[in-house]
N, CA, C and O atoms as a GROMACS GRO file, in nm:
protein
  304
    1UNK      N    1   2.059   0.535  -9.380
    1UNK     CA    2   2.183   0.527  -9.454
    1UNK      C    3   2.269   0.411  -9.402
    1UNK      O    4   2.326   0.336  -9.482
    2UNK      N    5   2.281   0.393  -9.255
    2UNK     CA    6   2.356   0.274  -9.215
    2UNK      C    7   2.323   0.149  -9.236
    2UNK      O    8   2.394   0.049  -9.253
    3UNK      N    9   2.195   0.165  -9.232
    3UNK     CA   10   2.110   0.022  -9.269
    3UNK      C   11   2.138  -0.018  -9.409
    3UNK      O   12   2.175  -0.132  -9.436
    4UNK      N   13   2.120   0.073  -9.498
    4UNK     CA   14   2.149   0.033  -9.633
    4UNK      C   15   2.266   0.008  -9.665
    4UNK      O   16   2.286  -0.052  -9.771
    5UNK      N   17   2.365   0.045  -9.587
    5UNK     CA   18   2.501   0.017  -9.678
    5UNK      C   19   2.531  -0.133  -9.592
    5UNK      O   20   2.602  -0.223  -9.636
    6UNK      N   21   2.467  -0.133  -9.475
    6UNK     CA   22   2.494  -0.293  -9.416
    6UNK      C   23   2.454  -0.407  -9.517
    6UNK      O   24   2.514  -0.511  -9.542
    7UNK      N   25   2.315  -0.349  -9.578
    7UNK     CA   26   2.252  -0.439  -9.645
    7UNK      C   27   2.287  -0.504  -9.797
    7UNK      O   28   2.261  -0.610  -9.854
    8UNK      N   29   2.355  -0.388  -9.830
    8UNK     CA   30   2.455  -0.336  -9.954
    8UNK      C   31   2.560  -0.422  -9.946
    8UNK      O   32   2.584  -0.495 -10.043
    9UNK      N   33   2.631  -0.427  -9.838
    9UNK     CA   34   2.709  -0.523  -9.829
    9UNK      C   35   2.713  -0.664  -9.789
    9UNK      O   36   2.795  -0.756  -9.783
   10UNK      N   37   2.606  -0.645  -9.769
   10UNK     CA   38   2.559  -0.858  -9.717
   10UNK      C   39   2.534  -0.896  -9.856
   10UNK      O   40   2.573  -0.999  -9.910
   11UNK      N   41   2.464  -0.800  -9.909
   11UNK     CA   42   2.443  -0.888 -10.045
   11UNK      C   43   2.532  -0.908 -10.144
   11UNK      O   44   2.518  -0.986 -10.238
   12UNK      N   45   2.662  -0.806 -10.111
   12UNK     CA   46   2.779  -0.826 -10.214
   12UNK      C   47   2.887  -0.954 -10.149
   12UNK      O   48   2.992  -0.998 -10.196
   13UNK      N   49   2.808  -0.992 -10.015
   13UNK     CA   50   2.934  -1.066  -9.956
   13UNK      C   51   2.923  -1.196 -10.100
   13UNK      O   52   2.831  -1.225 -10.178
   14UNK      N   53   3.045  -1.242 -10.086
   14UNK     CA   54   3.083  -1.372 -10.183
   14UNK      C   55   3.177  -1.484 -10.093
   14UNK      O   56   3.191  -1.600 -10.131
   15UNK      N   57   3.235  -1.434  -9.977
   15UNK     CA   58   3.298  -1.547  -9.884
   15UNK      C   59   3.263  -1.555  -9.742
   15UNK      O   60   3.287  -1.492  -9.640
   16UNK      N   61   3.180  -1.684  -9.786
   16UNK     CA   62   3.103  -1.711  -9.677
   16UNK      C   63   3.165  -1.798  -9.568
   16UNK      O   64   3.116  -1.817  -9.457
   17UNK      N   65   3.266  -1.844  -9.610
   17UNK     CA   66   3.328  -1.932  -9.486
   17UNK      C   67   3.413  -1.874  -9.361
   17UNK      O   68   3.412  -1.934  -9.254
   18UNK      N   69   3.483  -1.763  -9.378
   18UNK     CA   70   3.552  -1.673  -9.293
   18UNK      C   71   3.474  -1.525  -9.230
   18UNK      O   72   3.451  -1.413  -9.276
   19UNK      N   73   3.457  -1.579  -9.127
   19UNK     CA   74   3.360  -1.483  -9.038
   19UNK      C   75   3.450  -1.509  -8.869
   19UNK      O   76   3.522  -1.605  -8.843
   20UNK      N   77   3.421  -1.409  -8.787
   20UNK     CA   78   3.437  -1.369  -8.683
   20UNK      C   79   3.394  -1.515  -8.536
   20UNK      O   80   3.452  -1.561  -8.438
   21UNK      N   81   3.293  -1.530  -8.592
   21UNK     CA   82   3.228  -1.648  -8.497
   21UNK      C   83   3.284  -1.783  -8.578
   21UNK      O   84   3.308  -1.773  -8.698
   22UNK      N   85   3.300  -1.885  -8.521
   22UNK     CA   86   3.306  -2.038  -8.559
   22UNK      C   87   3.192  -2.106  -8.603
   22UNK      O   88   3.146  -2.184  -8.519
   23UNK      N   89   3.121  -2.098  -8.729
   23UNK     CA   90   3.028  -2.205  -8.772
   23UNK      C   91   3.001  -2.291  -8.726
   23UNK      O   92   2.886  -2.314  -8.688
   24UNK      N   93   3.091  -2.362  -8.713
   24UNK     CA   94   3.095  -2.548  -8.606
   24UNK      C   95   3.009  -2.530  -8.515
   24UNK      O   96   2.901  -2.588  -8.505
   25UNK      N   97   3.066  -2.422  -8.424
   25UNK     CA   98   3.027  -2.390  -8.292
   25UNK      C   99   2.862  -2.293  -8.297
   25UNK      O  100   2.782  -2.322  -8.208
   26UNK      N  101   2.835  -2.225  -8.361
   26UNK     CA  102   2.726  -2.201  -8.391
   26UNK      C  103   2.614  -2.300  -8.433
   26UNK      O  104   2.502  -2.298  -8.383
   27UNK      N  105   2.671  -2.424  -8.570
   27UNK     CA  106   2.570  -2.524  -8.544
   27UNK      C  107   2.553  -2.608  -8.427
   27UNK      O  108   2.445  -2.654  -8.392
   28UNK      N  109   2.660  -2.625  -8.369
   28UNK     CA  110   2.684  -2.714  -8.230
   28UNK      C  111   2.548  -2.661  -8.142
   28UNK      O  112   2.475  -2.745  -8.091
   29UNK      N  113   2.524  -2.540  -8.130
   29UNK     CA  114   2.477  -2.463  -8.055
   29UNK      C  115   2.299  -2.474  -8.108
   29UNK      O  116   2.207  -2.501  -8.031
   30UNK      N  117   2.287  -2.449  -8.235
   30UNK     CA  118   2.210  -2.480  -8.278
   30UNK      C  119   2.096  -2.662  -8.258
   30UNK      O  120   1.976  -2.676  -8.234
   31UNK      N  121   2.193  -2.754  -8.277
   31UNK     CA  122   2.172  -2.894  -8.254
   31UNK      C  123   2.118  -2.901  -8.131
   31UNK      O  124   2.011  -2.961  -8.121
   32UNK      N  125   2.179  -2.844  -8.011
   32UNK     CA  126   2.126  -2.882  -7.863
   32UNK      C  127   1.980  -2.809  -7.855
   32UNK      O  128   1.948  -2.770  -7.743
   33UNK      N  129   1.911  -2.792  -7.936
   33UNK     CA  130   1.752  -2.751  -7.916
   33UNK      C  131   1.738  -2.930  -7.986
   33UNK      O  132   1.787  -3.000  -8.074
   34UNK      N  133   1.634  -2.935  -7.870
   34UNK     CA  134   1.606  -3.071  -7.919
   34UNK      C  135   1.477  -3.073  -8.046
   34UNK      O  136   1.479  -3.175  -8.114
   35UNK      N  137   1.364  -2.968  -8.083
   35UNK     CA  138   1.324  -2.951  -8.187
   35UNK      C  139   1.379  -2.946  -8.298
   35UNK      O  140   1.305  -2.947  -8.396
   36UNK      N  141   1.533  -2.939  -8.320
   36UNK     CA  142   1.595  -2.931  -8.436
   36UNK      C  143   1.648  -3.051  -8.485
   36UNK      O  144   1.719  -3.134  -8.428
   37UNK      N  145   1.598  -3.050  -8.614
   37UNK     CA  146   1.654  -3.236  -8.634
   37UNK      C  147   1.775  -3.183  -8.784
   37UNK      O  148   1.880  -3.241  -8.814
   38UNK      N  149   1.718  -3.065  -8.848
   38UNK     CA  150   1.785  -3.075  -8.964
   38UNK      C  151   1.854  -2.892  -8.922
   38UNK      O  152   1.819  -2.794  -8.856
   39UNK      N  153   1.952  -2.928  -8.997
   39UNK     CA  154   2.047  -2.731  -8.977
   39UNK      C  155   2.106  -2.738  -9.133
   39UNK      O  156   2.195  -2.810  -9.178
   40UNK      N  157   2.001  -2.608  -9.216
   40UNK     CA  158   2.076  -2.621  -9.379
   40UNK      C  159   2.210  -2.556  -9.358
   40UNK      O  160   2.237  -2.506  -9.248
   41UNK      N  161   2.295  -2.555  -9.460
   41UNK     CA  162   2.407  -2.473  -9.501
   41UNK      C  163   2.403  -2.328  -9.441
   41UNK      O  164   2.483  -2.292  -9.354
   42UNK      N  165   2.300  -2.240  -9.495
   42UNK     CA  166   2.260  -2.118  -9.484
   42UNK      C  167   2.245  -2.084  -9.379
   42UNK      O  168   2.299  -1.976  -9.352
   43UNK      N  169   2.174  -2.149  -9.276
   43UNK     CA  170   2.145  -2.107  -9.140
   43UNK      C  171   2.243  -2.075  -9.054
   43UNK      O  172   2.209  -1.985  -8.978
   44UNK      N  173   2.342  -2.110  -9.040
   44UNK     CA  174   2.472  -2.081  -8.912
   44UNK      C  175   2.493  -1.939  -9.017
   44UNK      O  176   2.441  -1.834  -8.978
   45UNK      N  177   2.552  -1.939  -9.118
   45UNK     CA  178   2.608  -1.791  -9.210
   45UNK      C  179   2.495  -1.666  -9.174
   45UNK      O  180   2.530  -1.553  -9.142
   46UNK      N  181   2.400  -1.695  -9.181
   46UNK     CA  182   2.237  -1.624  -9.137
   46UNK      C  183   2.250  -1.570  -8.982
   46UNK      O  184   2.246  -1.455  -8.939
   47UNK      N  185   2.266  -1.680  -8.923
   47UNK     CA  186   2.279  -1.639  -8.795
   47UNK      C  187   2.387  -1.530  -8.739
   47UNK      O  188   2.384  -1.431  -8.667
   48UNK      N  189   2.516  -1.629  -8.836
   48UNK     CA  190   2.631  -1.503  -8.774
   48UNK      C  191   2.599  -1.379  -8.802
   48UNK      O  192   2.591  -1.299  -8.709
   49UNK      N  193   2.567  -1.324  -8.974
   49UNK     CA  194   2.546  -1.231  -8.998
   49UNK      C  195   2.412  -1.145  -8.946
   49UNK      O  196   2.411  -1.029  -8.987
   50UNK      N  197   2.312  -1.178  -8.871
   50UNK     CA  198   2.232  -1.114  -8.771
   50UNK      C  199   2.321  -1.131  -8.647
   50UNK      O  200   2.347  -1.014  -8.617
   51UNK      N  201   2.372  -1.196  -8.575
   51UNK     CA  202   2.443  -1.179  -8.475
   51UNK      C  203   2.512  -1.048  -8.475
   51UNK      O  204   2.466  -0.949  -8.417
   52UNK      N  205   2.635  -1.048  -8.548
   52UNK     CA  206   2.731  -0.920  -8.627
   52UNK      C  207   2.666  -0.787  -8.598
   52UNK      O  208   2.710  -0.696  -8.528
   53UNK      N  209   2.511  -0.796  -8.692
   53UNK     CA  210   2.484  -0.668  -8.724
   53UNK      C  211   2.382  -0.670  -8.545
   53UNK      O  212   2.385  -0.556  -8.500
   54UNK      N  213   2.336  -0.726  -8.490
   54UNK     CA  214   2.334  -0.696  -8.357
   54UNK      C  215   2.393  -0.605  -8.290
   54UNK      O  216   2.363  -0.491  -8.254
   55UNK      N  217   2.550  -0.723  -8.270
   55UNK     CA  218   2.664  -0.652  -8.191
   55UNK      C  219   2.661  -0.481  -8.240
   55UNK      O  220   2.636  -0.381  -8.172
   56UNK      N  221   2.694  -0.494  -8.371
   56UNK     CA  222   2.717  -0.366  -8.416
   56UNK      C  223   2.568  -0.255  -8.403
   56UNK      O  224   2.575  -0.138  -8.442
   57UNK      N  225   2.509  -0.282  -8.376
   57UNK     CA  226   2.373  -0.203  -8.360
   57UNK      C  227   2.353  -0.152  -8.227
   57UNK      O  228   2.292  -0.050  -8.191
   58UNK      N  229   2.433  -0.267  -8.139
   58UNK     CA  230   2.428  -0.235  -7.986
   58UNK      C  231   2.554  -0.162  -7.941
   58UNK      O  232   2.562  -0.133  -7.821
   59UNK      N  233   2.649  -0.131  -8.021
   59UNK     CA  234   2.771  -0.098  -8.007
   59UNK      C  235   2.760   0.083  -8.040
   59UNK      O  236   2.821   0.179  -7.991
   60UNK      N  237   2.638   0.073  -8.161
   60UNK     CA  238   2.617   0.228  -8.224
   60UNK      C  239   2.468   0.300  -8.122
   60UNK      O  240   2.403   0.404  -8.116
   61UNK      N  241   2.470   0.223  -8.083
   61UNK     CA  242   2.361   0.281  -7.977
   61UNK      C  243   2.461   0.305  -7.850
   61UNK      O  244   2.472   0.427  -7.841
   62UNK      N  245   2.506   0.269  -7.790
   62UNK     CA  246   2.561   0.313  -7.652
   62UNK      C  247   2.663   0.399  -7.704
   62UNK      O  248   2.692   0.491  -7.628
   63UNK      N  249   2.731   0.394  -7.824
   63UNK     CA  250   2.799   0.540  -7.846
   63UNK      C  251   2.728   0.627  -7.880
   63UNK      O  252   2.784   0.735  -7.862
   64UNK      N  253   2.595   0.639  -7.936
   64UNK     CA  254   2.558   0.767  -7.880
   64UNK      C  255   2.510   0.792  -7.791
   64UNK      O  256   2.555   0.891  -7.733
   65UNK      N  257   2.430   0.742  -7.747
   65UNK     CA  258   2.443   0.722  -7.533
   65UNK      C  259   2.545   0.797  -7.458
   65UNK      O  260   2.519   0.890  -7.381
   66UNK      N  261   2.667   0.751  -7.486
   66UNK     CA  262   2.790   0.821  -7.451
   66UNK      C  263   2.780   0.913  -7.441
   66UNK      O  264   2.766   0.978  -7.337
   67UNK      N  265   2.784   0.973  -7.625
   67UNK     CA  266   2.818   1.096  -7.632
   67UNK      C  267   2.684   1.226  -7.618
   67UNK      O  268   2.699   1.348  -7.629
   68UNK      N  269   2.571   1.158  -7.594
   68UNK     CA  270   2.439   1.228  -7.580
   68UNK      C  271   2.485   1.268  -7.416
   68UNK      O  272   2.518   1.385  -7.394
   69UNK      N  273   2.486   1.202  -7.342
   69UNK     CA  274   2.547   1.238  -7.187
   69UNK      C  275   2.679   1.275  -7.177
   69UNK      O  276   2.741   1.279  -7.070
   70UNK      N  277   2.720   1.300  -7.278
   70UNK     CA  278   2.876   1.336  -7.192
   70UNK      C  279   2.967   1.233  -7.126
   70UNK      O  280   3.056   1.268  -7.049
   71UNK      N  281   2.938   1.075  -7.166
   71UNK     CA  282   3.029   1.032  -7.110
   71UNK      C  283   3.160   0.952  -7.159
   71UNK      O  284   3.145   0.898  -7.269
   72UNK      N  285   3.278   0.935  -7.100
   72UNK     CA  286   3.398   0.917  -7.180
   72UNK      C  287   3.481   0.827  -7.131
   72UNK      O  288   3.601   0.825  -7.157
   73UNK      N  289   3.405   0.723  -7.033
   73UNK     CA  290   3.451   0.590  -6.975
   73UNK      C  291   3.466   0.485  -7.091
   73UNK      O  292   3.389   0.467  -7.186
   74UNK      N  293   3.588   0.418  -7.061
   74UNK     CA  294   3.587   0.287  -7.178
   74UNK      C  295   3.665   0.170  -7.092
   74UNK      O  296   3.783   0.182  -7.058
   75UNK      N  297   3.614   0.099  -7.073
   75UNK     CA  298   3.644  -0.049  -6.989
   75UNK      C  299   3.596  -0.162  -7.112
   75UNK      O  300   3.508  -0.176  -7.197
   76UNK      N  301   3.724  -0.238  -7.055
   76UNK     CA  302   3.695  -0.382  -7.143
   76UNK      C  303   3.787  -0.477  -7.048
   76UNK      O  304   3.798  -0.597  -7.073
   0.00000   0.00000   0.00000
């Protein structure tokens, strides 16, 4: 069910320029592999949005971690 409504919503996204991470800085990042000669449009937006659903995948796993053990520490 989580998977699908992630997916549900990538495909309804329509604004692709305002995201969480910096594009620039993602292709920047991209460029310093020296195998890379060309970076399309699509690829940095691609990336963020697997990045995103990462974070968020690793974020829904250690809360239930948490709450599977009983625990109720939160540091940042």
């Amino acid at each position: 069910m989580f998977w699908s409504y992630q997916r549900q919503e990538i495909e309804q996204m329509n604004d692709f320029k305002n995201h969480q991470l910096p594009l620039a800085r993602i292709k920047k990042i991209m460029k310093a592999d020296e195998d890379v000669y060309v970076i399309s449009v699509e690829a940095p937006i691609l990336f963020v949005e697997a990045y995103e659903l990462f974070i968020l995948e690793l974020m829904i796993r250690s809360w239930f971690h948490a709450e599977e053990n009983k625990h109720c520490n939160y540091t940042h």
